[in-house]
PyMOL CGO cylinders between C-alpha atoms (Angstrom):
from pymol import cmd
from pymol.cgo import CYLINDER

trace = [
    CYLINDER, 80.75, 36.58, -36.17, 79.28, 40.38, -36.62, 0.3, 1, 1, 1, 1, 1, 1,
    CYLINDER, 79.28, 40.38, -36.62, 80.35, 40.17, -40.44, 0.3, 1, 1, 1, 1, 1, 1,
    CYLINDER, 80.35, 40.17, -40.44, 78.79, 37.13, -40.96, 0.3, 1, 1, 1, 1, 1, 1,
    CYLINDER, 78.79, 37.13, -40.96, 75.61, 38.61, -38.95, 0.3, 1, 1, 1, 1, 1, 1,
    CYLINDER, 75.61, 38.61, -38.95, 75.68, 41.52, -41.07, 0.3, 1, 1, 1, 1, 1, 1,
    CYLINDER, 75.68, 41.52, -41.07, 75.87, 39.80, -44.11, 0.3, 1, 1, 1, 1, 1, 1,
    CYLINDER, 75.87, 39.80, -44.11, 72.50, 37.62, -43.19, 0.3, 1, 1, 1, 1, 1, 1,
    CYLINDER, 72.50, 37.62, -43.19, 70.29, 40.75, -42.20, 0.3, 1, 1, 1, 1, 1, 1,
    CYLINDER, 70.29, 40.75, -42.20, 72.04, 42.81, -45.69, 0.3, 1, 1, 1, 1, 1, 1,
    CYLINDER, 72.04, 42.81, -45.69, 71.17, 39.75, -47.95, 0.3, 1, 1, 1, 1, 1, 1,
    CYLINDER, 71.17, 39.75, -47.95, 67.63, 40.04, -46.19, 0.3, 1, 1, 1, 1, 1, 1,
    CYLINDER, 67.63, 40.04, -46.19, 67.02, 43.41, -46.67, 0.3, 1, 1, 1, 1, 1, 1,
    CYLINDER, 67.02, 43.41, -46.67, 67.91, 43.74, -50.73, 0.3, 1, 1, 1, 1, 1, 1,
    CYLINDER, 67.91, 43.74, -50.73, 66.04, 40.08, -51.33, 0.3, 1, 1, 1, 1, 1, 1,
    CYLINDER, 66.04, 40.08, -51.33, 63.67, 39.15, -48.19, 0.3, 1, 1, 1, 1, 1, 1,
    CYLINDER, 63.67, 39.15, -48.19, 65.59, 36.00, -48.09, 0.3, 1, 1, 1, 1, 1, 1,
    CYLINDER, 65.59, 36.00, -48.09, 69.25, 36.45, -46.27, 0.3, 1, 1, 1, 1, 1, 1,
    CYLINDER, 69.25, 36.45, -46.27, 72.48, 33.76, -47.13, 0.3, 1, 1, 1, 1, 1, 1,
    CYLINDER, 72.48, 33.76, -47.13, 75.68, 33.32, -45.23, 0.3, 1, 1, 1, 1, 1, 1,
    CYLINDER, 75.68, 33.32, -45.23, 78.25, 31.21, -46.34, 0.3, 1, 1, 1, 1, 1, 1,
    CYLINDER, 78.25, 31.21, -46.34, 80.24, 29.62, -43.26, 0.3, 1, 1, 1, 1, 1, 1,
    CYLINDER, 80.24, 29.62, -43.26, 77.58, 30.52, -40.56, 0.3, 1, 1, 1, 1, 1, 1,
    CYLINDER, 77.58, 30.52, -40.56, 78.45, 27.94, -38.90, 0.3, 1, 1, 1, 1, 1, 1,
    CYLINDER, 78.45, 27.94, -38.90, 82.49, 26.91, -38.62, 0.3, 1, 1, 1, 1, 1, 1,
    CYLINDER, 82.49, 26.91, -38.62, 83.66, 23.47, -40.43, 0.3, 1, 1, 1, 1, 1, 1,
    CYLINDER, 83.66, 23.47, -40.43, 83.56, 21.88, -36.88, 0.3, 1, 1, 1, 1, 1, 1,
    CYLINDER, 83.56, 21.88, -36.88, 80.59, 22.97, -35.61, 0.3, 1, 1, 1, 1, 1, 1,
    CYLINDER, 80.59, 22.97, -35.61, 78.50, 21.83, -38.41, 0.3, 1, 1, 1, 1, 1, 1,
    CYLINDER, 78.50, 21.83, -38.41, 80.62, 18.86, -39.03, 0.3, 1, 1, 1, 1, 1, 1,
    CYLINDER, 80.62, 18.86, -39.03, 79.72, 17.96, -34.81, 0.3, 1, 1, 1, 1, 1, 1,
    CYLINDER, 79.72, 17.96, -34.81, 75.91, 18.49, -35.32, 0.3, 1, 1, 1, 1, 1, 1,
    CYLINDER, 75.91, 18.49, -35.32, 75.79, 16.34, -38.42, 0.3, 1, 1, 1, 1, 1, 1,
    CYLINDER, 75.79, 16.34, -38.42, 77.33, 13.37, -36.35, 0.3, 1, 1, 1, 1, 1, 1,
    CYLINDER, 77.33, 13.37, -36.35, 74.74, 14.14, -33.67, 0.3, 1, 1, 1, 1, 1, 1,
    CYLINDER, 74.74, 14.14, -33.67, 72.07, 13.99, -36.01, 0.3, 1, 1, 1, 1, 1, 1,
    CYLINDER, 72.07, 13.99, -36.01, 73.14, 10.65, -37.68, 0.3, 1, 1, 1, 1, 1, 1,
    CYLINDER, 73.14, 10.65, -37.68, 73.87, 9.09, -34.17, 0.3, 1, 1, 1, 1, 1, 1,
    CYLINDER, 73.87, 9.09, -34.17, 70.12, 9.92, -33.85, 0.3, 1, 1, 1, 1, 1, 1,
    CYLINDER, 70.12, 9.92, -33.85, 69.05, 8.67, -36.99, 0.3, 1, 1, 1, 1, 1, 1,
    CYLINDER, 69.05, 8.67, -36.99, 70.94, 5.29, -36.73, 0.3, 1, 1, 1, 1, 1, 1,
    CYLINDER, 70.94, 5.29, -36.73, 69.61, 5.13, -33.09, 0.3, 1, 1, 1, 1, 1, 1,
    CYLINDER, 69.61, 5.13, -33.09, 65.93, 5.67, -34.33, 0.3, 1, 1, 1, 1, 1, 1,
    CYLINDER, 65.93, 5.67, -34.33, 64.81, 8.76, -32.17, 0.3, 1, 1, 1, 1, 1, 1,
    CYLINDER, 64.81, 8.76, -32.17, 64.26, 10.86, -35.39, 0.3, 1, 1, 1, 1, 1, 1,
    CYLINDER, 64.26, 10.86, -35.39, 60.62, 10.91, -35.74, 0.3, 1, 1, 1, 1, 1, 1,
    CYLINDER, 60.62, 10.91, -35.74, 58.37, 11.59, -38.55, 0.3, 1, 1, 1, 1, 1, 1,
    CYLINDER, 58.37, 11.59, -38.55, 57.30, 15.67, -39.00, 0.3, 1, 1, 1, 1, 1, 1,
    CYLINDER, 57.30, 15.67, -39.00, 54.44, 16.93, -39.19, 0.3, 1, 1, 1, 1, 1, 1,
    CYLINDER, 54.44, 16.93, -39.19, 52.51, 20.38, -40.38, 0.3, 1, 1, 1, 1, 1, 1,
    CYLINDER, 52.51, 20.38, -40.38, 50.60, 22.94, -38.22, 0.3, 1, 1, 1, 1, 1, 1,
    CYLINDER, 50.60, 22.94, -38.22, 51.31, 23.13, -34.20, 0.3, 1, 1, 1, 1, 1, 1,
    CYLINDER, 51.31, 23.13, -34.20, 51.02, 20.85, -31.54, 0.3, 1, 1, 1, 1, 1, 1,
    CYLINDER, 51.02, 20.85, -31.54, 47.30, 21.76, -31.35, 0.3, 1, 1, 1, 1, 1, 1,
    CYLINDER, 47.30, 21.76, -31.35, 46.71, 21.46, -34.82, 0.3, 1, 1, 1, 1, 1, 1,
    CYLINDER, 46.71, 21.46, -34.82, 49.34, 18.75, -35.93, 0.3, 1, 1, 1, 1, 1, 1,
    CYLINDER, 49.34, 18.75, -35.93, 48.76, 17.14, -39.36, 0.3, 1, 1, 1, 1, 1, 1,
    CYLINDER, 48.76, 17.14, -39.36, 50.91, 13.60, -40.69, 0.3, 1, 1, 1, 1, 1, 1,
    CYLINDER, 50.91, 13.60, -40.69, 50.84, 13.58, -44.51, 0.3, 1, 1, 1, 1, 1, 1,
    CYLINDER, 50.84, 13.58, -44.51, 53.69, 12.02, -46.48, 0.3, 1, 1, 1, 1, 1, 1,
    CYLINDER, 53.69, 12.02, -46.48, 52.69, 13.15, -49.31, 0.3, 1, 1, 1, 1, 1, 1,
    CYLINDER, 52.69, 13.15, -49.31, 52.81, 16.91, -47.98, 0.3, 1, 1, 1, 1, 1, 1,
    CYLINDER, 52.81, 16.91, -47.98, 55.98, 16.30, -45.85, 0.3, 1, 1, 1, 1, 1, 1,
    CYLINDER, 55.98, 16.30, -45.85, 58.07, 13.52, -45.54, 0.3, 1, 1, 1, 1, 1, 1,
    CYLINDER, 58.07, 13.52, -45.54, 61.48, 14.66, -43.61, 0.3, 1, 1, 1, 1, 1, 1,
    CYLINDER, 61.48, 14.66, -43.61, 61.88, 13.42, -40.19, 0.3, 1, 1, 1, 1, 1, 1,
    CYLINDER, 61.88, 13.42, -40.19, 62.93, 15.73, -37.26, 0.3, 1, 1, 1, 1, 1, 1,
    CYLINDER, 62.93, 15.73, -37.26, 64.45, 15.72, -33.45, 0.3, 1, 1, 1, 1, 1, 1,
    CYLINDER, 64.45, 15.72, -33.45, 64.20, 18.67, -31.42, 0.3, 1, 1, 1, 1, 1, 1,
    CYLINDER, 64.20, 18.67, -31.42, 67.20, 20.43, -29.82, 0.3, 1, 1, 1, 1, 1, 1,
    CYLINDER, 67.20, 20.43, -29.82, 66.89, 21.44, -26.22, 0.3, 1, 1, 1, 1, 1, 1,
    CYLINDER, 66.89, 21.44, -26.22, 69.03, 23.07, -23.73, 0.3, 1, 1, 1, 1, 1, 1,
    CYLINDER, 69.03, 23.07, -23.73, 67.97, 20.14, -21.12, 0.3, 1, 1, 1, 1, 1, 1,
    CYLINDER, 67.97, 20.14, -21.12, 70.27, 17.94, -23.79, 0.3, 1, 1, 1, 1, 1, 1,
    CYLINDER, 70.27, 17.94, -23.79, 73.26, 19.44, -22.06, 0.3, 1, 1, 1, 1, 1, 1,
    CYLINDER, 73.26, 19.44, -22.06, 74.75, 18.42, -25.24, 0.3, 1, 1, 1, 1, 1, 1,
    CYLINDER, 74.75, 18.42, -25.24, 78.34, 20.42, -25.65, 0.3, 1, 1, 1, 1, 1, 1,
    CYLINDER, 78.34, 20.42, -25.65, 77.48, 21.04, -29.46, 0.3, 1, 1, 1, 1, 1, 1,
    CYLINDER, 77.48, 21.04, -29.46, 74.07, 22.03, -28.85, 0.3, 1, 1, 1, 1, 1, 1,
    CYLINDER, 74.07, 22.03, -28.85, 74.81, 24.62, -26.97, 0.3, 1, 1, 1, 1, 1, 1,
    CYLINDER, 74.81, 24.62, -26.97, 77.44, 25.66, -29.02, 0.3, 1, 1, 1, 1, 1, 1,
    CYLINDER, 77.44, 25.66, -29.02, 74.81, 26.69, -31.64, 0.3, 1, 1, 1, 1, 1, 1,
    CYLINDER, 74.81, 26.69, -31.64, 73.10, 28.22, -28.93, 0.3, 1, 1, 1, 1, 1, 1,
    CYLINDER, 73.10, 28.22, -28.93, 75.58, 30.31, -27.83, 0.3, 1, 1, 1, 1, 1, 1,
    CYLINDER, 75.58, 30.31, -27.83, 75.74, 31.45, -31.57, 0.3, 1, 1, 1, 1, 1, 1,
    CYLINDER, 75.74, 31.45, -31.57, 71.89, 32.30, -31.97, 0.3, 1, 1, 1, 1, 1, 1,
    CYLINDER, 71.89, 32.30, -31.97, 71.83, 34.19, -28.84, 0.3, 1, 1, 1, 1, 1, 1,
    CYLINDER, 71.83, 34.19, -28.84, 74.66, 36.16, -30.16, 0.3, 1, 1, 1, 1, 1, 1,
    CYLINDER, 74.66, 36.16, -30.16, 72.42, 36.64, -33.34, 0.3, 1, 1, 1, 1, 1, 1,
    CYLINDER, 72.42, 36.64, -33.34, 69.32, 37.66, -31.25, 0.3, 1, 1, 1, 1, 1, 1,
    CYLINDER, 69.32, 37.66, -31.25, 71.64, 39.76, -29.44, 0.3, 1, 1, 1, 1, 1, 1,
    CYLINDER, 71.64, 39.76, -29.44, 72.59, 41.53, -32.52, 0.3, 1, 1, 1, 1, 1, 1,
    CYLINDER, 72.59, 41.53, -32.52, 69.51, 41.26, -34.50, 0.3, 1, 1, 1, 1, 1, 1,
    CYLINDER, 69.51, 41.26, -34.50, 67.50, 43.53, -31.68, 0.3, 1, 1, 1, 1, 1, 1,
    CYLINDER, 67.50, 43.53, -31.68, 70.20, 46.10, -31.26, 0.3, 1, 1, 1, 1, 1, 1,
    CYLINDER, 70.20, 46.10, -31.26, 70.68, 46.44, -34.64, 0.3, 1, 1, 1, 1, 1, 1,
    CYLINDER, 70.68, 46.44, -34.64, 67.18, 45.79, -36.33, 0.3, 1, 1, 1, 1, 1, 1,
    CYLINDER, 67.18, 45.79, -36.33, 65.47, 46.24, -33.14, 0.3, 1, 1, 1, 1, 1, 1,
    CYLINDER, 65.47, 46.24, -33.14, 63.36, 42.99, -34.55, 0.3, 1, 1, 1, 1, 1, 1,
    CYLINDER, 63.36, 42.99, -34.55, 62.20, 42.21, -30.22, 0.3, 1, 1, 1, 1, 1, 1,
    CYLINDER, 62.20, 42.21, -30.22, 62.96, 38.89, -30.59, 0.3, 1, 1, 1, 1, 1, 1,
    CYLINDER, 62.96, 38.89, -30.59, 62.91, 36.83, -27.21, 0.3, 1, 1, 1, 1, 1, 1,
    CYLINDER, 62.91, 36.83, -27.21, 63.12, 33.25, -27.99, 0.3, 1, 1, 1, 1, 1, 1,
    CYLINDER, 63.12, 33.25, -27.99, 63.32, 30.34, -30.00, 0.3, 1, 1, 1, 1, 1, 1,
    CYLINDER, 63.32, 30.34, -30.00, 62.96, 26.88, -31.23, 0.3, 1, 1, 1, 1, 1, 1,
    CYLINDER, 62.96, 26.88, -31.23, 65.11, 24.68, -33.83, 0.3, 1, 1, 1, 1, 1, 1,
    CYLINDER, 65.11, 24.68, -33.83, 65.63, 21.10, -34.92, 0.3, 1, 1, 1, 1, 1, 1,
    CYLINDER, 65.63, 21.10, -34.92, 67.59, 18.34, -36.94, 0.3, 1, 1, 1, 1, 1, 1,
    CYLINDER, 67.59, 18.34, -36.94, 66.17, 17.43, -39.89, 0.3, 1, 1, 1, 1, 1, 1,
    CYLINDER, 66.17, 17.43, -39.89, 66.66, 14.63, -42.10, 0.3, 1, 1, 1, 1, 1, 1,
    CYLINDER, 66.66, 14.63, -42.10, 65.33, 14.27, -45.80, 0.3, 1, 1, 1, 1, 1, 1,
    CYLINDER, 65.33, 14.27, -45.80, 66.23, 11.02, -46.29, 0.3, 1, 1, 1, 1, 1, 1,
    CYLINDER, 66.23, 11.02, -46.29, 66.34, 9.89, -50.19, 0.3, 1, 1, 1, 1, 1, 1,
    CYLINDER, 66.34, 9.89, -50.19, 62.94, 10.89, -52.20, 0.3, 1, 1, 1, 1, 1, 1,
    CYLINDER, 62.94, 10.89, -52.20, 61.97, 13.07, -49.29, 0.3, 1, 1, 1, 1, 1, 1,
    CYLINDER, 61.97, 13.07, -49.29, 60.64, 16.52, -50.04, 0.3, 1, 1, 1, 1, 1, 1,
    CYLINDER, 60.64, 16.52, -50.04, 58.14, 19.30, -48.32, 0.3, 1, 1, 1, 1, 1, 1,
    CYLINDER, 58.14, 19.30, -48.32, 55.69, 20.74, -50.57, 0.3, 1, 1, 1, 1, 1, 1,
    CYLINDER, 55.69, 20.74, -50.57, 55.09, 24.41, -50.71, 0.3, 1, 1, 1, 1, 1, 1,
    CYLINDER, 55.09, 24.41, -50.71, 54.60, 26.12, -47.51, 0.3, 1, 1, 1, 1, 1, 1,
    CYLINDER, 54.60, 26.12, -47.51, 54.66, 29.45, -45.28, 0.3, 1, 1, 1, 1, 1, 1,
    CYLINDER, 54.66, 29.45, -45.28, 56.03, 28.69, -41.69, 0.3, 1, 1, 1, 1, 1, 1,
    CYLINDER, 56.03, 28.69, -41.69, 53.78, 31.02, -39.43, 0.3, 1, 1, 1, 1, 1, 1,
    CYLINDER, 53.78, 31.02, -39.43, 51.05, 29.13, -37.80, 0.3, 1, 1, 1, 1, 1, 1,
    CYLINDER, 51.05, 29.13, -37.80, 47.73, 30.45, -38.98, 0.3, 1, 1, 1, 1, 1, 1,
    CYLINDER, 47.73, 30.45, -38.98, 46.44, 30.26, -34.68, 0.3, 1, 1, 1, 1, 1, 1,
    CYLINDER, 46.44, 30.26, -34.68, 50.09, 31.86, -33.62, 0.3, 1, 1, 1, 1, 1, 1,
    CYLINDER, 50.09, 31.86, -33.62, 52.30, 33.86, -35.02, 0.3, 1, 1, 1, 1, 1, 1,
    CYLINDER, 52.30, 33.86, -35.02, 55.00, 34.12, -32.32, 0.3, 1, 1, 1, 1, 1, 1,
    CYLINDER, 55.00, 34.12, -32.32, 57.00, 32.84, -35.50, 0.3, 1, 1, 1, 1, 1, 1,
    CYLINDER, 57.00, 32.84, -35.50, 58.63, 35.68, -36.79, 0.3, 1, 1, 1, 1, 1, 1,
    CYLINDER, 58.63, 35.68, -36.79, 61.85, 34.66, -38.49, 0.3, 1, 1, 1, 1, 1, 1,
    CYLINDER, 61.85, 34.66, -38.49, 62.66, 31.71, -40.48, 0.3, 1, 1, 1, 1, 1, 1,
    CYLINDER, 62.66, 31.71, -40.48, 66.20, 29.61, -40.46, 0.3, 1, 1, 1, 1, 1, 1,
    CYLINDER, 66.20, 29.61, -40.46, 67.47, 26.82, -42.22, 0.3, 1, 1, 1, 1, 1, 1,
    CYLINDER, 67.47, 26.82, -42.22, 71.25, 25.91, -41.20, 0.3, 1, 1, 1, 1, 1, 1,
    CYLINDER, 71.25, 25.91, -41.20, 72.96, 22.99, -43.62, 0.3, 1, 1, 1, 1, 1, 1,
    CYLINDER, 72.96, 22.99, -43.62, 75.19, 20.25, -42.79, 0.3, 1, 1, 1, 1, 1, 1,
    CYLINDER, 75.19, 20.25, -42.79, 75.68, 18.41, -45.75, 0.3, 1, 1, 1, 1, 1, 1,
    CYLINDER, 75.68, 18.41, -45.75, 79.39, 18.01, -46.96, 0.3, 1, 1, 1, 1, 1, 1,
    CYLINDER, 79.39, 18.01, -46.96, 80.15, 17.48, -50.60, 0.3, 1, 1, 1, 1, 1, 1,
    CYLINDER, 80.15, 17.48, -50.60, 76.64, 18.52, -51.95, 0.3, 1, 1, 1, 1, 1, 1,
    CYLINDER, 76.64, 18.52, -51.95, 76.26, 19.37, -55.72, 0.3, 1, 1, 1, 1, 1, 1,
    CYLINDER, 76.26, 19.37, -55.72, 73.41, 19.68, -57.97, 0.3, 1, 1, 1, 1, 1, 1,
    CYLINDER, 73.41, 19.68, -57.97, 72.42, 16.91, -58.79, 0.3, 1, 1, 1, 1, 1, 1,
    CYLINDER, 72.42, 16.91, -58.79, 71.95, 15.79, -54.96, 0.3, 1, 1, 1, 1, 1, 1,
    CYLINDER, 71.95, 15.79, -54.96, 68.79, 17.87, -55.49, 0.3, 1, 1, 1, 1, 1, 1,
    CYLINDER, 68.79, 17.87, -55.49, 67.03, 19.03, -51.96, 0.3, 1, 1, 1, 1, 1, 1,
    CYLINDER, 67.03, 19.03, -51.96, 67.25, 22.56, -53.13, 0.3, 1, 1, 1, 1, 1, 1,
    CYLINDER, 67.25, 22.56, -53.13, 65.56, 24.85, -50.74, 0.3, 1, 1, 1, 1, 1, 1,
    CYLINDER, 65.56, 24.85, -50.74, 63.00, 26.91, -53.72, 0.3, 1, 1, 1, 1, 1, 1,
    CYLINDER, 63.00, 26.91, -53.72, 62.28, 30.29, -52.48, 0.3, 1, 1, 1, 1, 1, 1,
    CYLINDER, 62.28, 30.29, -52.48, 58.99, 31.63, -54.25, 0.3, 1, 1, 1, 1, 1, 1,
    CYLINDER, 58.99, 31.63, -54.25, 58.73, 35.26, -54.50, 0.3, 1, 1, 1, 1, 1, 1,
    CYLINDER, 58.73, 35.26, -54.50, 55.89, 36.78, -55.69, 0.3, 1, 1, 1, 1, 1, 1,
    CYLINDER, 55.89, 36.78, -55.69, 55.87, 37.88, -59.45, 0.3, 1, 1, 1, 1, 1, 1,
    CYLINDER, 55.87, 37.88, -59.45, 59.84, 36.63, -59.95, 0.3, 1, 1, 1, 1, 1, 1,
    CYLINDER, 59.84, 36.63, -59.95, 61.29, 33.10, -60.80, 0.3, 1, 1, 1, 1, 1, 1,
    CYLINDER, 61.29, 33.10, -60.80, 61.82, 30.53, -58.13, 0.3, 1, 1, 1, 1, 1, 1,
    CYLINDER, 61.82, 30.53, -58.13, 64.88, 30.95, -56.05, 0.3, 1, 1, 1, 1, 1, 1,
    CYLINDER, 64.88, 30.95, -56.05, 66.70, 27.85, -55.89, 0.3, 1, 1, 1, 1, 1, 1,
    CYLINDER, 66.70, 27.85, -55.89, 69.41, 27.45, -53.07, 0.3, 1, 1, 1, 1, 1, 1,
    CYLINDER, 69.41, 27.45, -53.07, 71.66, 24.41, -52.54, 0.3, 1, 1, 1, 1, 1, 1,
    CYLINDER, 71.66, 24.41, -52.54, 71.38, 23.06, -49.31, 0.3, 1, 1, 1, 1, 1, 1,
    CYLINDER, 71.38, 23.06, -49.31, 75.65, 23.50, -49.06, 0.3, 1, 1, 1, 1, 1, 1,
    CYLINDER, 75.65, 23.50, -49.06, 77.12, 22.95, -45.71, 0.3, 1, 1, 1, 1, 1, 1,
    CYLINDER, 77.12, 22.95, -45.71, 77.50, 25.58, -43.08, 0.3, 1, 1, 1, 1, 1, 1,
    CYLINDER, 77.50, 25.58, -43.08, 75.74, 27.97, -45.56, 0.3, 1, 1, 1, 1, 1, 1,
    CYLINDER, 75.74, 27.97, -45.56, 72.35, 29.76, -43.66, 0.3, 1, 1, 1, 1, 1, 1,
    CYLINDER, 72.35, 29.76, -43.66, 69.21, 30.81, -44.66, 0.3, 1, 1, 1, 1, 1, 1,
    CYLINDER, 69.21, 30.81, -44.66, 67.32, 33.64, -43.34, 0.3, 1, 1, 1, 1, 1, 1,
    CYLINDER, 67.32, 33.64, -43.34, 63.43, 34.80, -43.95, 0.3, 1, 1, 1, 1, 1, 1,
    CYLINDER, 63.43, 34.80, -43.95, 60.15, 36.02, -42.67, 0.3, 1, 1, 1, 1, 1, 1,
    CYLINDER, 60.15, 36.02, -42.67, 58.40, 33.21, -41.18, 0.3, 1, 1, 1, 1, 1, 1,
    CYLINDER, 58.40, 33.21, -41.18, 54.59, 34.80, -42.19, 0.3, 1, 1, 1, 1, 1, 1,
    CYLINDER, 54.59, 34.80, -42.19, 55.30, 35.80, -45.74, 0.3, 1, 1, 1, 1, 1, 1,
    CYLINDER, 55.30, 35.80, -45.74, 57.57, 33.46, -47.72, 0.3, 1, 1, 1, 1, 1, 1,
    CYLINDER, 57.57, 33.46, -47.72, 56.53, 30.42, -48.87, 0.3, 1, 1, 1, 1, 1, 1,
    CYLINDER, 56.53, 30.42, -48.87, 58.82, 27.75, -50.04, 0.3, 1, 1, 1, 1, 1, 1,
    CYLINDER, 58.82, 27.75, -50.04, 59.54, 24.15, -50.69, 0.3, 1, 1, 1, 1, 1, 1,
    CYLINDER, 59.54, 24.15, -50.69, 62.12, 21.71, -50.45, 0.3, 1, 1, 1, 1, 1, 1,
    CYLINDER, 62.12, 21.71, -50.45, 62.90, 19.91, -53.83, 0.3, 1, 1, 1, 1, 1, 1,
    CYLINDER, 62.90, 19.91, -53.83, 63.09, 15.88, -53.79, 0.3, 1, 1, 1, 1, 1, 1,
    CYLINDER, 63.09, 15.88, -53.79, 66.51, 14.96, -52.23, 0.3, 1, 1, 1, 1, 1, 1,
    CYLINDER, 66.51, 14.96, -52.23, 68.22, 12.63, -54.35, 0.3, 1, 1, 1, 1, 1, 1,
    CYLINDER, 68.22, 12.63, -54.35, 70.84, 11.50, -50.98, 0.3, 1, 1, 1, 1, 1, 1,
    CYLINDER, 70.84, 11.50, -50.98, 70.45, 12.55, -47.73, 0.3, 1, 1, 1, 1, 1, 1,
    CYLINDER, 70.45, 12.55, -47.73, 69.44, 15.68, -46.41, 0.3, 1, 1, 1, 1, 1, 1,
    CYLINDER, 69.44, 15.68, -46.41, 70.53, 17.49, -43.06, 0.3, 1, 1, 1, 1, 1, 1,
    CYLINDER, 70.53, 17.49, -43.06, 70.05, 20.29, -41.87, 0.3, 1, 1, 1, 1, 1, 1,
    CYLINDER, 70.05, 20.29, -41.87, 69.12, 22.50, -38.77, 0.3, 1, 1, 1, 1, 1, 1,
    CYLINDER, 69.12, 22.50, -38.77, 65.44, 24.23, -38.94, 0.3, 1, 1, 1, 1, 1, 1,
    CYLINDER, 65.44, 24.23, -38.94, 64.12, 27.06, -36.68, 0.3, 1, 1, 1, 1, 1, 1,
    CYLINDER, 64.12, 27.06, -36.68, 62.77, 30.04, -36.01, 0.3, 1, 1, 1, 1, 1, 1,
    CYLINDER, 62.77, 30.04, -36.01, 63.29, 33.10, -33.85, 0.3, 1, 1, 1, 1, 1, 1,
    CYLINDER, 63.29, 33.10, -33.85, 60.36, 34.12, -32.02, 0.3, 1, 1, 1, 1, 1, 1,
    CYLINDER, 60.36, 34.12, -32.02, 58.71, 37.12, -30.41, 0.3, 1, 1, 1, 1, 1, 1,
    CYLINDER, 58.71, 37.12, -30.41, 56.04, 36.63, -27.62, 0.3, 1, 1, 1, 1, 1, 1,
]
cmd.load_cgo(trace, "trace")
């Protein structure tokens, strides 16, 4: 896993906005995409919202994906999987980068079809333990027309556009780039998070 680590942060450092192909193996990615439908088909996904618990906002026509957190209290085998690969990244991440991360928080989501998420930055405006942003895919077979392109906006430049392919990971800071996700045309899964420092 240390080359794909290092090829995240390297991405990151020459764009702000790091890609790995494969973070996450065929299986793994293929097991938390059958967790997520199970929870889809079993209705516990719930709508999204924007701002934090304290400040929490419902507007479909801001944000219309639906989400389920993960937690370590799920016990679930695949779940911790993944976690036992972002601690390895953390691990890495403040040994190498020396970034003082000491926790964090992902979860499924699901932009079902005609969902989108207007443009956004992901650091709270009354916390910003947020430091890093991370978007994990598990879509199989995904081409362009499928849309739900993550757009990356940098300042001054054309939009980034990056297919949401499986296993492939995004990686950016939470409190300065803002994005969107373009209208999904099919289904939409992924894994959102962010790594955190107290």
């Amino acid at each position: 896993m240390q080359a794909i680590f290092e090829t995240l942060i390297n991405s990151f450092v020459e764009n702000g906005v790091g890609i790995a192909d494969n973070f996450l193996s065929r299986q793994l990615a293929g097991d938390l995409k059958n967790n997520l439908v199970r929870l889809s088909e079993s209705g516990q996904m719930q709508p999204a919202g924007t701002g934090n618990r304290q400040l929490v906002s419902h507007d479909k026509t801001v944000r219309s994906d639906l989400i389920y957190w993960l937690d370590k209290k799920h016990n679930d085998v695949h779940e911790n999987a993944f976690f036992v690969l972002m601690d390895a990244l953390i691990l890495h991440l403040n040994s190498s980068c020396y970034t003082g991360i000491n926790g964090y928080e992902f979860h499924y989501a699901l932009y079902e079809t005609g969902s989108f998420y207007k443009k956004h930055i992901d650091q709270f405006r009354n916390n910003s333990g947020r430091q890093y942003s991370m978007i994990i895919y598990l879509n199989t077979d995904w081409v362009a027309g499928d849309g739900g392109q993550l757009s990356i906006h940098h300042a001054g430049k054309a939009s980034q556009e990056i297919d949401p392919v499986g296993g492939k990971t995004v990686f950016f800071k939470s409190s300065e780039v803002e994005h969107e996700v373009l209208v999904a045309n099919k289904p939409r899964m992924s894994i959102t998070g962010w790594l955190k420092r107290d």
